[in-house]
N, C-alpha and C positions, 0 to 999 in steps of 0.2 A: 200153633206156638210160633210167638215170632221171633226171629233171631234178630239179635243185637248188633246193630249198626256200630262197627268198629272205629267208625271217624268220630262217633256221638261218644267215644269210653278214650277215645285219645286228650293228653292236658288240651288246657287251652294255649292258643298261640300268640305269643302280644311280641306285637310289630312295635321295634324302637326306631327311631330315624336318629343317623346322628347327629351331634352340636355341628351347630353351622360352624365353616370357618374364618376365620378372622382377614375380613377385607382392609379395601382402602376407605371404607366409610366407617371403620371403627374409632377413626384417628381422627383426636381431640386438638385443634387448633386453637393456640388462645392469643388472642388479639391484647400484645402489652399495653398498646397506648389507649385502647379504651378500657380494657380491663383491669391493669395495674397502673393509674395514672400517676402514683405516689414510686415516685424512681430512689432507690437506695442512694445513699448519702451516707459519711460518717456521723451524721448525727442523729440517723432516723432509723438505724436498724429494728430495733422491737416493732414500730408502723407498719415497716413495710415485711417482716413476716410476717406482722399478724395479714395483714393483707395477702401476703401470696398463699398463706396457711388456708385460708377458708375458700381461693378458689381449689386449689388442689382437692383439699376435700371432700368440695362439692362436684368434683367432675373425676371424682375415686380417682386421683393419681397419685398422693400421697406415698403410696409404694415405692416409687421409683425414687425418689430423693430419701427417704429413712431405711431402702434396702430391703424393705419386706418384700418387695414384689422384684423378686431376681433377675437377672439375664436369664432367657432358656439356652439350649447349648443351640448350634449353627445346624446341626446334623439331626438325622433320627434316623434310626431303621424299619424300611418298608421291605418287607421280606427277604429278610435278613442282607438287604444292601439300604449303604445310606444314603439318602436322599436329605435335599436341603427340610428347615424348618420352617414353615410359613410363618410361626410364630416368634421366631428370633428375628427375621424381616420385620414382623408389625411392633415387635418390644425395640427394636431400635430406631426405628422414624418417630414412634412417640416419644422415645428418652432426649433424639434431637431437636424437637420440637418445644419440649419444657427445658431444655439447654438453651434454644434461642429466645427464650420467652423470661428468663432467667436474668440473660445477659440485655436482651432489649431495656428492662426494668431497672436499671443500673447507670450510674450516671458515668461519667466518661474517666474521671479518677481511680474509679472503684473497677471499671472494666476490664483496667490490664491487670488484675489480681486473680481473674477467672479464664482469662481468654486462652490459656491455654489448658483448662478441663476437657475430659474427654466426655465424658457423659454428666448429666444433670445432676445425680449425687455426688458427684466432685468437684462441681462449682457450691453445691448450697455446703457441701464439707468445710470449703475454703473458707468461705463468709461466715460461718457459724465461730471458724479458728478466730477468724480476726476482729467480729463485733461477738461474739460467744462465749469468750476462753472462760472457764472457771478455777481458772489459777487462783491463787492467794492472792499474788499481786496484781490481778485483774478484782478482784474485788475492794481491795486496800485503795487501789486509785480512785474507781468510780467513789466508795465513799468520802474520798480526801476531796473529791471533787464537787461533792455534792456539799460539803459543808463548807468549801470557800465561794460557795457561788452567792452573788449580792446581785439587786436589781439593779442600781448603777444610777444611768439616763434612760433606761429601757420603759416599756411599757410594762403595767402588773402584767396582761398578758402573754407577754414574750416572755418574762420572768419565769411565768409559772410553769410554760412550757418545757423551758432546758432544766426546771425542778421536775417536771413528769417524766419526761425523758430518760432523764440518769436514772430516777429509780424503776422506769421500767428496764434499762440494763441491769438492774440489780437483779430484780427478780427473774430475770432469764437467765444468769447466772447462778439460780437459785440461791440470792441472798435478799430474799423481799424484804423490803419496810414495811412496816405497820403505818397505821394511819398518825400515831400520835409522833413516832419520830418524825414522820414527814412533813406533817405540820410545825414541828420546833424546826426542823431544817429549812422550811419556808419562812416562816417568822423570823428568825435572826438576820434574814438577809432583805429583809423590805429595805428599811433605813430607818433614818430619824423620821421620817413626814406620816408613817404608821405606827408611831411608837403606840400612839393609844389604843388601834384597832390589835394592836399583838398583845398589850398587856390585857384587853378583855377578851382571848381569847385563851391566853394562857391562866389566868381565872376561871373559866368555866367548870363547872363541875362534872359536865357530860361531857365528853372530848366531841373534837367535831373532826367528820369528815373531811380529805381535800377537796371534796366535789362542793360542797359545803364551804367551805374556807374561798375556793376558786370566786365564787358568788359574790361573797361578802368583802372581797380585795377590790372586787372590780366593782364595786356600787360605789365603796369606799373613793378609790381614785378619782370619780366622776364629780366625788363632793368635794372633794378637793379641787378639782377643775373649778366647780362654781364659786368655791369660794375665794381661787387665785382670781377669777373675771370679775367680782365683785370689786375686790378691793385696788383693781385694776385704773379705776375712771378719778381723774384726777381733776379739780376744779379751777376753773380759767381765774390765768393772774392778770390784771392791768398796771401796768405803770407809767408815771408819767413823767416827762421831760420836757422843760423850759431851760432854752438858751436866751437870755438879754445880753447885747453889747456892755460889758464894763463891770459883769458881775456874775462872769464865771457860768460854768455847767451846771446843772440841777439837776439828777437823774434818782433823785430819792424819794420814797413814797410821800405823800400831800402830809401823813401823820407823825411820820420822822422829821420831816420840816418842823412841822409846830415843836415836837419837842428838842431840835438840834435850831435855832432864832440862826444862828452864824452858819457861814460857811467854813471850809476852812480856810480860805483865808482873810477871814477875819473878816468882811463884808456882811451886808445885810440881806438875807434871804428873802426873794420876791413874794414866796409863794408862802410865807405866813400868811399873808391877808387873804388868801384865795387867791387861786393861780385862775389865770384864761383857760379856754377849751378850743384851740384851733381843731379844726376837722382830718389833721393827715395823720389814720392812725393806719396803720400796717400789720401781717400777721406772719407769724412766725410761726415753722412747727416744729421744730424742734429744740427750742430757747430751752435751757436751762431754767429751773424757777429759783427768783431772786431772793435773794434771802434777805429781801427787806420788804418784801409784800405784808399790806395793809394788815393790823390786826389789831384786838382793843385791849386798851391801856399802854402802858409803855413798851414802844418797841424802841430794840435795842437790835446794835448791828456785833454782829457775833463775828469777830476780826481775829480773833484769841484761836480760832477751832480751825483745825486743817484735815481734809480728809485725808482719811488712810490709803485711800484706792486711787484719787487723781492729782494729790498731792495741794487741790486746791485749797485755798481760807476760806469758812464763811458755811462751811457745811461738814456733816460726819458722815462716814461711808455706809452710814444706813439710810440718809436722805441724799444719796450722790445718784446726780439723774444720768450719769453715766451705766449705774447698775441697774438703778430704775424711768428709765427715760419715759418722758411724761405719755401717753395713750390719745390726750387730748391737745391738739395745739390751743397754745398760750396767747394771750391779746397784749400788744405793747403799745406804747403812749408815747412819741417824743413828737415835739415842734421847736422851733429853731426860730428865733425874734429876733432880727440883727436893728430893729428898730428901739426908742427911749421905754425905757424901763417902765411897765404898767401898774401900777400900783392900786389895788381896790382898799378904797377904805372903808371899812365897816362900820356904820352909825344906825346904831339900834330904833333911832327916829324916820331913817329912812326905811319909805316905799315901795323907791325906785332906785337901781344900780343902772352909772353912764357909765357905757364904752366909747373911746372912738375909733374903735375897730369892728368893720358891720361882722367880720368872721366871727367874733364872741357871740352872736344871736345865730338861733336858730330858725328861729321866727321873729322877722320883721315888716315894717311897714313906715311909711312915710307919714312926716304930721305936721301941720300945718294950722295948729291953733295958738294962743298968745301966749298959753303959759312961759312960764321962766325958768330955770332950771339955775339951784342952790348946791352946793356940795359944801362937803361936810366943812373943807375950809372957811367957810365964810364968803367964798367970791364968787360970784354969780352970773349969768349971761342971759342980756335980752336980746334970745330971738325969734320974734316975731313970726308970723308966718308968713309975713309978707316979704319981706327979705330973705329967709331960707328955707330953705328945708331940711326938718330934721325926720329920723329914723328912730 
């Protein structure tokens, strides 16, 4: 008979080892300027929570800023005397360490608001006071706020931002918008240059998104852009100018000649029969356009009309090249003839028009045959070619 092995009827024996203790390699360091590169500002609070929000987190520290995870006390008792806590050691170098990661993250305004916290839940306390408050009057403003805002000179983009903005302070405040207010709080502040894109969106019958609406401002804007570059390019003017000794300045189009025969004073206009073409023309870029350039049928000199905007005659402040200065420089035309009066007479029997100025040709050549040369006068010249040369 065998007797029973008294170590084989004893329980079994389970060996616990205990939790490791808390080192220096527990401690979570967080690098602000590569990890939080969006620095607090009075206009960015909601960004930059949510951004500090999701490292916390992610590296379980959340506790220490909303208080779930407490101080331990300084003390503890090891048989039955007190010795320090290792654990109130390692819960205070990480509280300073998201204290200085807090403040690193913060732009230099906003610093002296926290700089005197003592631990990390007393500075995110502070900041939550000042961009957080769920006052009444903290909500009354943000929305007085949000319904005077207009885009201005600003881009749709930058617009739409300081529209996301405010109402992400709203909704941290818990007073969110809906999609459809915040689309009518967007719309009434485009301007006039979107009137159309707002009225078909306030038609629609399925509401739209802001993510939606964001898309369709900013395509909008860009068609606008193409369509201010279009109607931008403006087309080259010519005018011309003859000076003769004895019969005054001509600085009026070839077409307002024919229908003005006088000057004014009272003389005979050169350039009814066809004016010359000397060659010195010159360029201007930023001439004014004349408000006597060439056009068909009766042009008329509009002397009666004064703009609004430069006080000038001759144009209204919606052709004033001061508000719209021309894109394209302009071609002018003057020459100056201190020489007798050129006169072209026009005779429908004639072939050939004589100059005797070689600068009216642009192509010449030397001749030296018998013919004779008749003008319309009646009076005529044999020159030969032996005797001259003509061109």
């Amino acid at each position: 008979m065998e007797k029973e092995n008294p170590a084989n009827n004893s329980p079994p024996h389970i060996a616990s080892t205990p939790p490791p203790q808390n080192t220096s390699t527990d401690l979570i360091s967080i690098n602000a300027t590569a990890q939080l590169p969006l620095k607090l500002t009075h206009l960015n609070y909601p960004s930059w929570r949510a951004q500090f929000n999701a490292l916390l987190f992610g590296y379980d520290l959340m506790g220490f800023v909303d208080g779930s995870k407490s101080c331990p006390p300084s003390t503890i008792m090891n048989d039955g005397k007190p010795t320090p806590n290792p654990d109130f050691a390692l819960w205070v170098r990480q509280d300073q360490l998201l204290l200085h990661a807090i403040i690193a993250s913060t732009s230099e305004n906003i610093m002296s608001f926290i700089a005197s916290a003592k631990t990390s839940r007393e500075a995110w306390q502070k900041l939550a006071h000042l961009y957080a408050n769920k006052s009444r009057s903290r909500v009354m403003s943000l929305k007085d706020r949000l319904s005077s805002l207009s885009r201005g000179t600003k881009s749709v983009s930058e617009y739409l931002q300081l529209i996301k903005t405010t109402a992400d302070e709203l909704a941290i405040v818990d007073s969110p918008l809906d999609d459809i207010d915040l689309v009518i709080y967007t719309l009434n502040g485009l301007g006039p240059e979107f009137k159309e894109i707002s009225a078909a969106m306030k038609a629609r019958e399925n509401p739209i998104t802001f993510e939606e609406l964001y898309d369709k401002l900013i395509d909008y804007e860009n068609f606008l852009k193409k369509e201010e570059m279009s109607h931008d390019a403006t087309v080259l003017t010519a005018n011309f100018t003859r000076r003769s000794n004895g019969q005054g300045t001509n600085s009026l189009g070839r077409n307002y000649n024919r229908q003005n025969p006088r000057s004014n004073n009272g003389q005979r206009n050169n350039n009814q029969h066809g004016p010359s073409r000397p060659p010195n023309f010159y360029r201007k870029a930023e001439s004014p356009p004349s408000h006597t350039t060439r056009r068909r049928g009766t042009d008329q000199l509009s002397t009666n009309v004064t703009c609004q905007y430069c006080d000038r005659p001759g144009h209204t402040a919606k052709k004033c090249y001061k508000l719209h200065p021309p894109s394209e420089p302009m071609v002018n035309f003057t020459s100056s003839n201190r020489l007798a009066a050129q006169d072209w007479l026009m005779d429908s029997a004639a072939t050939h028009h004589v100059t005797n100025n070689m600068q009216n040709l642009s192509l010449h050549s030397e001749y030296h045959g018998p013919d004779e040369i008749v003008v319309g006068d009646g009076s005529g010249s044999e020159l030969g070619g032996a005797s001259h040369a003509r061109s």
